[in-house]
C-alpha positions in Angstrom: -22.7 -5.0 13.4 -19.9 -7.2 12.9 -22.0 -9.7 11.4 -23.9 -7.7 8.8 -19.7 -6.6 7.5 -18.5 -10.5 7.7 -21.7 -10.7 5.0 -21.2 -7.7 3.1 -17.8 -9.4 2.5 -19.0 -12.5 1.3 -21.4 -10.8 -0.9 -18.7 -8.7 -2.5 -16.1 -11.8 -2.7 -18.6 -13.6 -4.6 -19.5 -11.5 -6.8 -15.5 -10.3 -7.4 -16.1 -7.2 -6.0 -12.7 -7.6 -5.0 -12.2 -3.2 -4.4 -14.9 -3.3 -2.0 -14.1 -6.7 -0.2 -10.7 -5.5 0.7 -12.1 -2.5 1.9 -14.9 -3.8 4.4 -12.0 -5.9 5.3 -9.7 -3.0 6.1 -12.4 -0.4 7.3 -15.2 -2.3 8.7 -13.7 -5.2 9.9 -10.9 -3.5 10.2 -8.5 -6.5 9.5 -5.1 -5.7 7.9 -3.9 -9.1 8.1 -7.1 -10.9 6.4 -6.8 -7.8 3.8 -3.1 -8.9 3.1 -4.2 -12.5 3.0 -6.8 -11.6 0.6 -4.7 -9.9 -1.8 -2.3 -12.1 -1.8 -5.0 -14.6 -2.5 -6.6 -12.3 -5.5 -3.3 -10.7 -6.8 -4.5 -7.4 -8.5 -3.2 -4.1 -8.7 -6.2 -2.0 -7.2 -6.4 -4.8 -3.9 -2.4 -4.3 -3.5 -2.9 -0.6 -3.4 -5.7 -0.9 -1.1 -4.0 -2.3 1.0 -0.9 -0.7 0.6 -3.0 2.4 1.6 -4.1 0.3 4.7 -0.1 -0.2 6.0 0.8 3.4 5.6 -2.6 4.5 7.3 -1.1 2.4 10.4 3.0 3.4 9.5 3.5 0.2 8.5 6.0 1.5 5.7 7.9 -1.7 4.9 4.6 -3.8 4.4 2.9 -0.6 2.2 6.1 -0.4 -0.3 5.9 -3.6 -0.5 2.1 -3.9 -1.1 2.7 -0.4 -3.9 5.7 -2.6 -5.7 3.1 -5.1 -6.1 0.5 -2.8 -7.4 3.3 -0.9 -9.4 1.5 2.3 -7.5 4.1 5.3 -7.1 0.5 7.9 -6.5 1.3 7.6 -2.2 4.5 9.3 -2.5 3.9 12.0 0.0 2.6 9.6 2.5 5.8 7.1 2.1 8.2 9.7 2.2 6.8 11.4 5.2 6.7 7.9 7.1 10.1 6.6 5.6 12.3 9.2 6.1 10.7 9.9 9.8 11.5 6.0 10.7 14.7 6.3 8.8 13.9 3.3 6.3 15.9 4.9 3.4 16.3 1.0 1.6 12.5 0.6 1.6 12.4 4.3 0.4 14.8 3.6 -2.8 13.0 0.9 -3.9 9.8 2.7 -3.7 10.7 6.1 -5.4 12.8 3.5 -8.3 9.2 2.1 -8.8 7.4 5.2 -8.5 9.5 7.4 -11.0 8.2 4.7 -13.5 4.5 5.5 -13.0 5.1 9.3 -11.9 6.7 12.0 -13.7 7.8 13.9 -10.9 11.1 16.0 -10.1 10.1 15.5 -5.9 10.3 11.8 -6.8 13.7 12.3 -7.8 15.3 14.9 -5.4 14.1 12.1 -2.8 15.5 9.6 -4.5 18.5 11.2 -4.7 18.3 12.3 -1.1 17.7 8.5 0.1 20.7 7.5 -1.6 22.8 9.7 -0.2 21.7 9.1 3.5 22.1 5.1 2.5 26.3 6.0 1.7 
């Protein structure tokens, strides 16, 4: 099993599939760290999101907003909020929402904004 995903990555890699590579790596292989290594490696929005997916999937919230800044991503605000404000990481919550008002329109996106900033006072 294993072995037939370690292939399926090479076969994406080289052929730039870089979407799918970076989600054999995450899902199959299951392999945050290689996925991390691998966008950092390819340094495109849709892998950082990916894989930003991948950290909050696991509650990693200080490697997602850092993996959503890179991909300038603000769509995961539910999920970063939730897991955020629930491991009280309000500085890694500011600078999400401050990059995800630019991509999102959305008056949640401020009130938690404004919310965060309070709670950092």
């Amino acid at each position: 099993g294993e072995n037939l995903y370690e292939e399926a990555f090479c076969i994406y890699k080289k052929i730039k599939d870089h979407v799918s590579a970076v989600n054999i790596l995450l899902y199959d292989i299951q392999s945050i760290d290689r996925a991390a290594d691998y966008a950092d490696r390819i340094n495109i929005p849709e892998v950082w999101s990916l894989l930003g997916k991948g950290y909050i999937e696991n509650e990693k919230v200080d490697e997602s907003v850092e993996a959503f800044i890179k991909a300038k991503d603000g769509t995961c605000y539910t999920q970063v909020i939730s897991i955020a404000e629930a491991q009280e990481k309000y500085d890694i919550l500011v600078n999400y929402l401050r990059m995800a008002r630019e991509t999102q329109r959305i008056p949640h996106i401020d009130n938690e904004l404004l919310f965060s900033l309070a709670k950092l006072e």
